[in-house]
TORLO-680408 format. One record per residue: residue number from 1; y, x, z of N, C-alpha, C in turn; residue in three letters. Coordinates in pm, whole numbers, plus 50000, padded with zeros to 5 digits. Atoms other than C-alpha are relative to their C-alpha. Layout:
BEGIN
   num     n.v     n.u     n.w    ca.v    ca.u    ca.w     c.v     c.u     c.w   residu
   NUM       Y       X       Z       Y       X       Z       Y       X       Z      Ala
...
END
This chain:
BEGIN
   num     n.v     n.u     n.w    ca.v    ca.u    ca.w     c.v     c.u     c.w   residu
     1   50127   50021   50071   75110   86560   79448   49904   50113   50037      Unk
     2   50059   49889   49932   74815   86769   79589   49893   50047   49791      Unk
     3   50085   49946   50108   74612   86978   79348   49874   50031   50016      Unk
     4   50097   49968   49913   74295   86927   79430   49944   50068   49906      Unk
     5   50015   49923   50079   74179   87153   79171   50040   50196   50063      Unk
     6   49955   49860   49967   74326   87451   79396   49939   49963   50077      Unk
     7   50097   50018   49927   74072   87348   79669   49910   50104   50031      Unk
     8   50069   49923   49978   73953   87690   79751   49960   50063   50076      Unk
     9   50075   49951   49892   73910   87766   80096   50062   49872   50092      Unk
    10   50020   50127   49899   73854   87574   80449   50158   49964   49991      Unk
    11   49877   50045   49947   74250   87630   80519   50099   49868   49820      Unk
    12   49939   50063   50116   74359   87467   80162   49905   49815   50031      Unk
    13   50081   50120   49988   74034   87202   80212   50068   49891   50113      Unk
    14   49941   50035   49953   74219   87108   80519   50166   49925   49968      Unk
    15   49836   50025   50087   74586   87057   80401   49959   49883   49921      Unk
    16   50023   50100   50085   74434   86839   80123   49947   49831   50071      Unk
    17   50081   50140   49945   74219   86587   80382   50107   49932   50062      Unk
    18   49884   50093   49907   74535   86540   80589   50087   49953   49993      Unk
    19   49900   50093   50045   74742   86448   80363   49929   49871   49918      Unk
    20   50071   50129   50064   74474   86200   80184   49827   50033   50040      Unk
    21   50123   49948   49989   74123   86179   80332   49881   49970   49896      Unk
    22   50083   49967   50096   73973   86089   80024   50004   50118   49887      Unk
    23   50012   49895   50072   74034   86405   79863   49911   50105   50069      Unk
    24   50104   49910   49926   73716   86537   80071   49909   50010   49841      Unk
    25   50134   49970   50118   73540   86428   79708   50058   50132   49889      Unk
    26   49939   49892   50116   73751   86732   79544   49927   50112   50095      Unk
    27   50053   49870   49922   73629   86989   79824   49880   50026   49994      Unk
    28   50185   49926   50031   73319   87206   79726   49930   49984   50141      Unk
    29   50113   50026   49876   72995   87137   79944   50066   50150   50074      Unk
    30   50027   49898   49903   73042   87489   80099   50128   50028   50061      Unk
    31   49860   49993   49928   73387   87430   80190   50005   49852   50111      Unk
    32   50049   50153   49862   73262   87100   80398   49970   50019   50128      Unk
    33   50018   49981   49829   73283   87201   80772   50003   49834   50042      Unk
    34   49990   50117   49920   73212   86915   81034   50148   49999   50032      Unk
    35   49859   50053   50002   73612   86967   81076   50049   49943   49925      Unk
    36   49988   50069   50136   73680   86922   80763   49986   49873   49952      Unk
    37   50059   50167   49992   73482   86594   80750   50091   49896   50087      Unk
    38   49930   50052   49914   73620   86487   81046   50117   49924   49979      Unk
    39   49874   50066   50056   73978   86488   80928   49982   49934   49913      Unk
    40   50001   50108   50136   73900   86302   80566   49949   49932   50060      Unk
    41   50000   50165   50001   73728   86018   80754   50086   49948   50110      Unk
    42   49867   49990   49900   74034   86053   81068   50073   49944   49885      Unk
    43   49873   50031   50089   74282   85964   80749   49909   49874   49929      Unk
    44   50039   50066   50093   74049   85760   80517   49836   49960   50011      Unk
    45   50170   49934   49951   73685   85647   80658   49940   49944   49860      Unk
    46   50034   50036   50123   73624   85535   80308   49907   50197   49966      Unk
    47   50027   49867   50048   73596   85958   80275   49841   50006   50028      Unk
    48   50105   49932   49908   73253   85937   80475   49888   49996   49882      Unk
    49   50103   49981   50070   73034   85884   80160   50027   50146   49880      Unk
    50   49950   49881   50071   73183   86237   80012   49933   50094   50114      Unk
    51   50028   49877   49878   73041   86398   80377   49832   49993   49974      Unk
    52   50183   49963   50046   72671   86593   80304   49980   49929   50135      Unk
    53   50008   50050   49868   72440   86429   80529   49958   50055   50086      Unk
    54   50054   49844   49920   72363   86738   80728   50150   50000   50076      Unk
    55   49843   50000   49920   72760   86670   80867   49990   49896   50040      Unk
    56   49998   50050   49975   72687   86342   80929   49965   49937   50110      Unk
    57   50029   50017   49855   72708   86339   81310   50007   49850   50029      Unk
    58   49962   50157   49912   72762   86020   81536   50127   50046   50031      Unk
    59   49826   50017   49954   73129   86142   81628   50066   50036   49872      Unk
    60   49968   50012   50120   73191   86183   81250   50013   49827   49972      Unk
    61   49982   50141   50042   73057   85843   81127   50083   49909   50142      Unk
    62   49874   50077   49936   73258   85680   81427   50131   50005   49976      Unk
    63   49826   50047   50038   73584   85832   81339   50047   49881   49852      Unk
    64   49969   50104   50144   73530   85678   80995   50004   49875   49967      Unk
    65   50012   50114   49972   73418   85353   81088   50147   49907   50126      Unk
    66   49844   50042   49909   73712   85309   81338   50127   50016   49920      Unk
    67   49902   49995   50080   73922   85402   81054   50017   49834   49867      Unk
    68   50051   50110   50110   73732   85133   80814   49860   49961   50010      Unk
    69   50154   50030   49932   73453   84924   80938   49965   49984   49843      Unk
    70   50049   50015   50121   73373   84905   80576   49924   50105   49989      Unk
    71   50132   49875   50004   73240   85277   80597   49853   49990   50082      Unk
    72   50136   50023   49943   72933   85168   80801   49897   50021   49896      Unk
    73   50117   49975   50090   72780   85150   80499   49971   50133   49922      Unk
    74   49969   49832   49951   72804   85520   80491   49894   50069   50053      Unk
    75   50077   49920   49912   72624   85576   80771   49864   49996   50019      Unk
    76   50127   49940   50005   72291   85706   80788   49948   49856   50100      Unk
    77   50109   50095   49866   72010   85412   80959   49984   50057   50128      Unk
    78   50082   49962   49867   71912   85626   81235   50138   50048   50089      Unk
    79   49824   50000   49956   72328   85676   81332   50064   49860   50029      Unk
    80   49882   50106   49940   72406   85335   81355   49961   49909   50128      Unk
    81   50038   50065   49919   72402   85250   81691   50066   49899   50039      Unk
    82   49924   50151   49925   72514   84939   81872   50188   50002   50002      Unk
    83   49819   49964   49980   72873   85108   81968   50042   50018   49884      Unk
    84   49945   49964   50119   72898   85228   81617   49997   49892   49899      Unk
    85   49985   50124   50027   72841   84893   81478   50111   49933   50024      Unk
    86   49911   50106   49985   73054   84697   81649   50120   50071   50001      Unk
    87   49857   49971   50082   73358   84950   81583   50004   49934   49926      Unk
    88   49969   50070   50088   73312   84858   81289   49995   49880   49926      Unk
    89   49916   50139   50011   73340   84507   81271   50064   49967   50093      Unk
    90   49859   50043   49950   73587   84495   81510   50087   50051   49897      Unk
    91   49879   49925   50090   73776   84709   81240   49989   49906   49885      Unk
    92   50041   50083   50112   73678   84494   80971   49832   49929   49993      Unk
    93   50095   50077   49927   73430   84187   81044   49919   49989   49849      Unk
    94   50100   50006   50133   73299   84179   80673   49862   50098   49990      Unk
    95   50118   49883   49970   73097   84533   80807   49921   49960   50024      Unk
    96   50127   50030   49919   72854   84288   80953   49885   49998   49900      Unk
    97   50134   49975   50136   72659   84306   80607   49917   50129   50018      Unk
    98   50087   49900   49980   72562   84662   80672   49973   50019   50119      Unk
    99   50078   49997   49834   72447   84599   81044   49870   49982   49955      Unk
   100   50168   50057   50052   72078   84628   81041   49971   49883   50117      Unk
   101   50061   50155   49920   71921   84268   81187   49998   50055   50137      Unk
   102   50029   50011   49866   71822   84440   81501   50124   50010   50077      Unk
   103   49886   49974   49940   72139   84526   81583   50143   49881   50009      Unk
   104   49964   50060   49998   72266   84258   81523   50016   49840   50100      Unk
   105   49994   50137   49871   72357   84030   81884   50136   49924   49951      Unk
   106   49865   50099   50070   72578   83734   81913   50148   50093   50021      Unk
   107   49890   49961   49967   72819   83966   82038   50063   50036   49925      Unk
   108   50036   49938   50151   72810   84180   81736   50100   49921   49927      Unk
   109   50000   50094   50133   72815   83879   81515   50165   49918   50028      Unk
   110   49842   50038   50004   73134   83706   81684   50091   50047   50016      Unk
   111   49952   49901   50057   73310   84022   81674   50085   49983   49851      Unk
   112   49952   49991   50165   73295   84000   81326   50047   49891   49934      Unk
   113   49922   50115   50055   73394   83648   81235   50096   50019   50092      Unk
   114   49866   50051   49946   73654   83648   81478   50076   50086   49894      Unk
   115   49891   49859   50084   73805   83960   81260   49977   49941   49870      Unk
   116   50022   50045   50177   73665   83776   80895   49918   49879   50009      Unk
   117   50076   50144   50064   73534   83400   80864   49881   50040   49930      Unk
   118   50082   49975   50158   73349   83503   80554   49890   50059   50043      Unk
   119   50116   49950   49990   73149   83745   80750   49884   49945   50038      Unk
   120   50060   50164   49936   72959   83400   80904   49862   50029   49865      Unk
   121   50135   50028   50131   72728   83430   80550   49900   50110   50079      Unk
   122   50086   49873   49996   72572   83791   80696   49952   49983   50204      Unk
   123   50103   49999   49905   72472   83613   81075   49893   49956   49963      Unk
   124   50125   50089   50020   72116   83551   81083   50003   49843   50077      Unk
   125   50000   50141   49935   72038   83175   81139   50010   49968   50174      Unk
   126   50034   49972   49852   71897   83217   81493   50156   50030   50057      Unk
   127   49842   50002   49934   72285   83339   81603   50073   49956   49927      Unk
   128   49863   50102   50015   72458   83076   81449   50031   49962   50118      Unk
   129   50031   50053   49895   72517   82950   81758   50178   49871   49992      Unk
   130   49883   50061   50012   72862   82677   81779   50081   50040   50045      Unk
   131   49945   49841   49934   73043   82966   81958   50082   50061   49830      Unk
   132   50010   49933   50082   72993   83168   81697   50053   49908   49837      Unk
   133   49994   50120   50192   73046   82883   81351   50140   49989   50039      Unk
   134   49857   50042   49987   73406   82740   81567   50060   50155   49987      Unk
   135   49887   49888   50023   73547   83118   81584   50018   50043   49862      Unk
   136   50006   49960   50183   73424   83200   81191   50131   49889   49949      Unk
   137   49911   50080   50078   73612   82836   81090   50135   50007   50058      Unk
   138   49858   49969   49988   73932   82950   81290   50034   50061   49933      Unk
   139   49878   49896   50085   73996   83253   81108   50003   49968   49838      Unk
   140   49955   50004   50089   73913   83112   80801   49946   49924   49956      Unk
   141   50084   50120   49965   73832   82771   80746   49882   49963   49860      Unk
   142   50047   50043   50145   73657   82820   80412   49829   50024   50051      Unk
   143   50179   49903   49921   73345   83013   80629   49904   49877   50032      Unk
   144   50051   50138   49980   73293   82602   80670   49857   49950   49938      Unk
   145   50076   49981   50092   73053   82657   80395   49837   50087   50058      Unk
   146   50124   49890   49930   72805   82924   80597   49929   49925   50131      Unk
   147   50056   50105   49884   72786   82657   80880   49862   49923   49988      Unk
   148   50107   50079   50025   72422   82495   80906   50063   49808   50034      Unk
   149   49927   50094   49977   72450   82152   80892   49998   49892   50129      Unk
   150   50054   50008   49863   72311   82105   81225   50122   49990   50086      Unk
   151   49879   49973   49930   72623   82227   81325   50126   49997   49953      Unk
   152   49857   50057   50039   72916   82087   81129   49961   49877   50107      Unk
   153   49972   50101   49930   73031   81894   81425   50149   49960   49943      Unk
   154   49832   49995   50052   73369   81713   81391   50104   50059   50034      Unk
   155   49869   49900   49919   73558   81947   81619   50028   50139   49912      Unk
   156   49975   49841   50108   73417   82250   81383   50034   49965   49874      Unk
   157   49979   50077   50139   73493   82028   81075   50163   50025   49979      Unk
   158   49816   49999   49975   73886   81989   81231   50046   50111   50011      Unk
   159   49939   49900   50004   73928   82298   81284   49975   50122   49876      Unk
   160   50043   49960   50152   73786   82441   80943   50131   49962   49921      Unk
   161   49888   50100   50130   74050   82189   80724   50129   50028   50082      Unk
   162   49897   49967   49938   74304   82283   81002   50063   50136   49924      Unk
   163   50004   49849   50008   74252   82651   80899   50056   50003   49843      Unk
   164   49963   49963   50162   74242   82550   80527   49945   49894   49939      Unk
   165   50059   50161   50040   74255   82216   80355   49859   49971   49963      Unk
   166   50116   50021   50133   74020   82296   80058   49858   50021   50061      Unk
   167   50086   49962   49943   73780   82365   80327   49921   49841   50054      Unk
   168   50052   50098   49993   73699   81997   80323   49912   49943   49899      Unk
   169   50095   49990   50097   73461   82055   80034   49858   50019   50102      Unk
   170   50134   49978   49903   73192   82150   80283   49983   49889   50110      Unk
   171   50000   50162   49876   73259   81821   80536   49878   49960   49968      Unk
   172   50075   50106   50089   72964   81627   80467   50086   49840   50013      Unk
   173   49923   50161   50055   73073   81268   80365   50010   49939   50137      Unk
   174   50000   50121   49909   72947   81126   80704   50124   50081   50126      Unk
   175   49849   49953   49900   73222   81335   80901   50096   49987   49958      Unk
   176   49903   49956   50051   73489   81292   80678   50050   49830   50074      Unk
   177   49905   50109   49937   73708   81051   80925   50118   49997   49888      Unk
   178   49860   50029   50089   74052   80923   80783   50105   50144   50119      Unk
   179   49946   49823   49901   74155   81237   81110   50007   50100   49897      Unk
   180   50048   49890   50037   73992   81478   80957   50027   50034   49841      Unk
   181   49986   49962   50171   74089   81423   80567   50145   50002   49972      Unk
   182   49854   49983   49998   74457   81377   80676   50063   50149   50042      Unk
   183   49904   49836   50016   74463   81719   80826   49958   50101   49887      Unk
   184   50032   49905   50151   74277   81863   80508   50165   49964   49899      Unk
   185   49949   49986   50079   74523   81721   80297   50194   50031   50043      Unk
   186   49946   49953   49924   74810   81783   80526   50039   50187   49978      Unk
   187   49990   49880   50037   74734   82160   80490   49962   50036   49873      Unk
   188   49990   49984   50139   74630   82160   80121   50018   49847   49871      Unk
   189   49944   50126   50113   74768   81834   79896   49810   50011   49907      Unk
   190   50121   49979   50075   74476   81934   79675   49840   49969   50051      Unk
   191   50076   50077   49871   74233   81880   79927   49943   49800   49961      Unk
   192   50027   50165   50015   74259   81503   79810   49901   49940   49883      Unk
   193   50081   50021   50062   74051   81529   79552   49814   50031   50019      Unk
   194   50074   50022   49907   73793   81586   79838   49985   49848   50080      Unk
   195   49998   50093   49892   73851   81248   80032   49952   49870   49916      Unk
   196   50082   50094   50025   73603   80983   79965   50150   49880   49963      Unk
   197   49866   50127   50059   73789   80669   79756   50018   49890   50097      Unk
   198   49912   50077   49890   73795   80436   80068   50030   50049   50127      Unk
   199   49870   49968   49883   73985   80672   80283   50056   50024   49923      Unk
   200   49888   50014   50070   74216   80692   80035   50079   49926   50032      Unk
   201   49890   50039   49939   74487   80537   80261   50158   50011   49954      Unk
   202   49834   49983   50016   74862   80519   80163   50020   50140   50053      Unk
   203   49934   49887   49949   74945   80770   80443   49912   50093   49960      Unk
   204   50124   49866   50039   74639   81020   80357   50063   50030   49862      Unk
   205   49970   49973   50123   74737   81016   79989   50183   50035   50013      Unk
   206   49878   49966   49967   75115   81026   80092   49993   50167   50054      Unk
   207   50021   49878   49957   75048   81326   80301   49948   50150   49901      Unk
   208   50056   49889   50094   74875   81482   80018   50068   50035   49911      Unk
   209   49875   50020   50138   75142   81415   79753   50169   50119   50047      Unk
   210   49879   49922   49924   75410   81554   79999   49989   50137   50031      Unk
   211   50027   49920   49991   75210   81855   80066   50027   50080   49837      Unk
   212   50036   49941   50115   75141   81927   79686   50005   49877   49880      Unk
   213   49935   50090   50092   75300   81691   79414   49899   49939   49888      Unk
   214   50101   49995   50113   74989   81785   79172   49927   49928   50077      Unk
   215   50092   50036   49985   74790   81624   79399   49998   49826   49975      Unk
   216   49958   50170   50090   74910   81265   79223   49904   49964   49935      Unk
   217   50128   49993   50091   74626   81335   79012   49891   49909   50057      Unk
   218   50123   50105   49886   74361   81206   79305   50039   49895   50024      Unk
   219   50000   50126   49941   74494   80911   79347   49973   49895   49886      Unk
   220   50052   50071   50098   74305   80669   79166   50018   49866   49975      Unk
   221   49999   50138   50019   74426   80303   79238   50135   50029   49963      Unk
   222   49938   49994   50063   74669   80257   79002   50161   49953   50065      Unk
   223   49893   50044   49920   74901   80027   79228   50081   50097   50109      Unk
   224   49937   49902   49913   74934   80339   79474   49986   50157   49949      Unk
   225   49971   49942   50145   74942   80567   79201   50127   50057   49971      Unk
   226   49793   50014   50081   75317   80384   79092   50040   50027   50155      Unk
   227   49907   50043   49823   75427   80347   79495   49990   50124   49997      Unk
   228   49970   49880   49908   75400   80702   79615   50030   50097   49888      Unk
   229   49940   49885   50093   75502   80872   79262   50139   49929   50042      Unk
   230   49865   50076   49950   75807   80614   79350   50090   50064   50098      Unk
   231   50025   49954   49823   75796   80729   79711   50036   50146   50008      Unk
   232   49927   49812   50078   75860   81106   79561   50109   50042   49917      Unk
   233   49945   49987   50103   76031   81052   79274   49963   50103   49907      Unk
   234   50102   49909   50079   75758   81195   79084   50020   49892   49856      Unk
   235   49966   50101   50100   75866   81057   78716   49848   50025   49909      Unk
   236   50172   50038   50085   75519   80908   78538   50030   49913   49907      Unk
   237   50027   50091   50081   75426   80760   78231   49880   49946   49944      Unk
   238   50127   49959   49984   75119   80644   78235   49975   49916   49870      Unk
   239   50041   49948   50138   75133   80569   77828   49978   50090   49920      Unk
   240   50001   49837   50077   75183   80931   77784   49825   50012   49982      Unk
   241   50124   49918   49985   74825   81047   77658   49978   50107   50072      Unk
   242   50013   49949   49863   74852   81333   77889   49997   49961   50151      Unk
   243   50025   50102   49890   74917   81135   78186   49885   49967   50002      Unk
   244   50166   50081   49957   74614   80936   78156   49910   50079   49955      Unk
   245   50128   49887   49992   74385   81255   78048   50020   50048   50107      Unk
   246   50021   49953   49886   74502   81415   78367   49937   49901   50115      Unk
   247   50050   50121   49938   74407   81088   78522   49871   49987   50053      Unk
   248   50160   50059   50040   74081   81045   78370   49922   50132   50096      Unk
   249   50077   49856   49961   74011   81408   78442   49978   50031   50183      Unk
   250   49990   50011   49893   74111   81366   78799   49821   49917   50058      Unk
   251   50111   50106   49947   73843   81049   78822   49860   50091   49988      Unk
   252   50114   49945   50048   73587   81246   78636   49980   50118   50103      Unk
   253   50054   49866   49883   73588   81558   78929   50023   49918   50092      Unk
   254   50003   50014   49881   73609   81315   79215   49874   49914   49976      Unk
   255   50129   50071   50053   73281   81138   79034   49921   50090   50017      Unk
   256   50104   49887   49994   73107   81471   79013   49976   50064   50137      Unk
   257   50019   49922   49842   73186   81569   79368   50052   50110   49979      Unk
   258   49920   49846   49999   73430   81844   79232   49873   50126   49945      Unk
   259   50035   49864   50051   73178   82054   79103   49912   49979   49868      Unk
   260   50054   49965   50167   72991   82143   78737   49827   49983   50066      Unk
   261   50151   50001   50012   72640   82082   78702   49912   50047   50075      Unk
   262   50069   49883   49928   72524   82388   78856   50069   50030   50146      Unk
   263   49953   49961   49873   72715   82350   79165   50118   50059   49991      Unk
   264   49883   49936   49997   73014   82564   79035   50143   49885   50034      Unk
   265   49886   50084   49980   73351   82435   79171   50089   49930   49856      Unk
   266   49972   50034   50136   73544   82229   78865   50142   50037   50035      Unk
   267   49867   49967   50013   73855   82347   78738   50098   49921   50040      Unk
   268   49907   50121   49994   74189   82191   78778   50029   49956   49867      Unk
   269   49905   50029   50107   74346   82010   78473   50035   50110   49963      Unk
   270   49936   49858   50041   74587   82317   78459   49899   50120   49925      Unk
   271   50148   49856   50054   74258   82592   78438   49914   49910   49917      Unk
   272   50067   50045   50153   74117   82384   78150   50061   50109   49860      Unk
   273   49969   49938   50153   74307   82556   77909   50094   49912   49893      Unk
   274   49928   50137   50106   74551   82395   77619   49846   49968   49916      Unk
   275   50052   50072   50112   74213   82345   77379   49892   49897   50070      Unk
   276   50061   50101   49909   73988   82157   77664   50116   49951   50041      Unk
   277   49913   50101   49939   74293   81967   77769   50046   49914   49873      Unk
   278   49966   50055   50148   74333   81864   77414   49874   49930   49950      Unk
   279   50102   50071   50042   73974   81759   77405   50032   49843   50069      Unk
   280   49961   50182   49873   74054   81489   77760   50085   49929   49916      Unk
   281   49900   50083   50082   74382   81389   77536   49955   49879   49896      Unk
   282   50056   50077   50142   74207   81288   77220   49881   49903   50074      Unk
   283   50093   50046   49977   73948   81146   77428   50079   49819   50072      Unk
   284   49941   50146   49953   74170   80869   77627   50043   50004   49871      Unk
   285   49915   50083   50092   74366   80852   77356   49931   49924   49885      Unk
   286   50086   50104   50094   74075   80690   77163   49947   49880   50051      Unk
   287   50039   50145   49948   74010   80415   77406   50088   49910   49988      Unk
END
């Protein structure tokens, strides 16, 4: 356990960074050498917003950013150059938020989704480019969402729901083949409460059931409903008042398009809660 409280000269300030480089925020300003610095963002580049900015060289903020492209945001505007950028989203592609615009080329930009999907929200429009959207929905097919819709093609669609079922929330309707909703539900069962009611196919809903048991719920024609809970040996009663509130509740989020009013995604059954799942109950159970 270090004591950073005994932090009283360079050789102690040292000792402390190299065994944890965020213990640069225990070392007094006048014990802050550019070595000093050095090592706490060498161990931890998280350390670099503890370094005065009078230390804050360009071979400082690089070690830190090569440690954690997250420290970019750290570094001083007039320090972050091109090379020091794209360390750090090669180190972590989410850094592309604190790239300033100019600096920001496609190169840059697919850098950083190849290393984080997600980071896809922080290219500017202009370098979306379909390059750039197919490498974001490989690494993480949810980034499906940051895609213009210019450019949800069906290849970047397949390989989005490939990446990650639930990532077939962003499809628009007119791409959603009986392909493309079999490999959503394929890789997430759940997923099926995405797939328009006439691709609702035997095998699509099979596939989805087999993936994820809960996803029994989406299936809304009653006749294939009984067959593929059969088909599982998923035991149903569909007099139980629960049964047919999870039912209803099912119909009622594939009516809304899965989401609340305001756009928010809708819960499952389960994340209702026992006293909203007790409202759906009483509610079939009065028809």
């Amino acid at each position: 356990m270090i004591e950073f409280k005994a932090i009283l000269s360079v050789e102690a300030a040292i000792v402390a960074v190299e065994r944890n480089g965020y213990a640069l925020r225990y070392v007094p300003d006048e014990l802050k050498s550019e070595a000093v610095c050095a090592k706490a963002v060498e161990n931890d580049g998280e350390a670099l917003r503890y370094v005065p900015d009078e230390l804050k060289s360009e071979a400082v903020c690089a070690k830190a950013v090569e440690n954690d492209g997250e420290a970019l945001q750290y570094v001083p505007d007039e320090l972050k150059s091109e090379a020091v950028c794209a360390k750090a989203v090669e180190r972590n592609g989410y850094a592309l938020q604190y790239v300033p615009d100019e600096l920001k080329s496609e190169a840059v930009c697919a850098k950083a989704v190849e290393r984080n999907g997600y980071a896809l929200q922080y290219v500017p429009d202009e370098l979306k480019s379909e390059a750039v959207c197919a490498k974001a929905v490989e690494n993480d097919g949810e980034a499906l969402q940051y895609v213009p819709d210019e450019l949800k093609s069906e290849a970047v669609c397949a390989k989005a729901v490939e990446r990650n079922g639930y990532a077939l929330r962003y499809v628009p309707d007119e791409l959603k083949s009986e392909a493309v909703c079999a490999k959503a539900v394929e890789n997430d069962g759940e997923a099926l409460q995405y797939v328009p009611d006439e691709l609702k196919s035997e095998a699509v809903c099979a596939k989805a059931v087999e993936n994820d048991g809960e996803a029994l719920r989406y299936v809304l024609k009653k006749s294939l409903f009984i067959s593929i809970a059969a088909k599982f040996g998923i035991s149903i009663n569909i007099k139980d008042p629960n049964a047919k509130a999870i039912k209803a509740y099912a119909a009622y989020c594939v009516q809304a398009g899965g989401v609340t009013f305001d756009g928010k995604p809708l819960p499952t059954f389960e994340e209702l809660g026992d006293e909203r799942q007790a409202c759906w109950i009483a509610a079939v159970d009065a028809i």
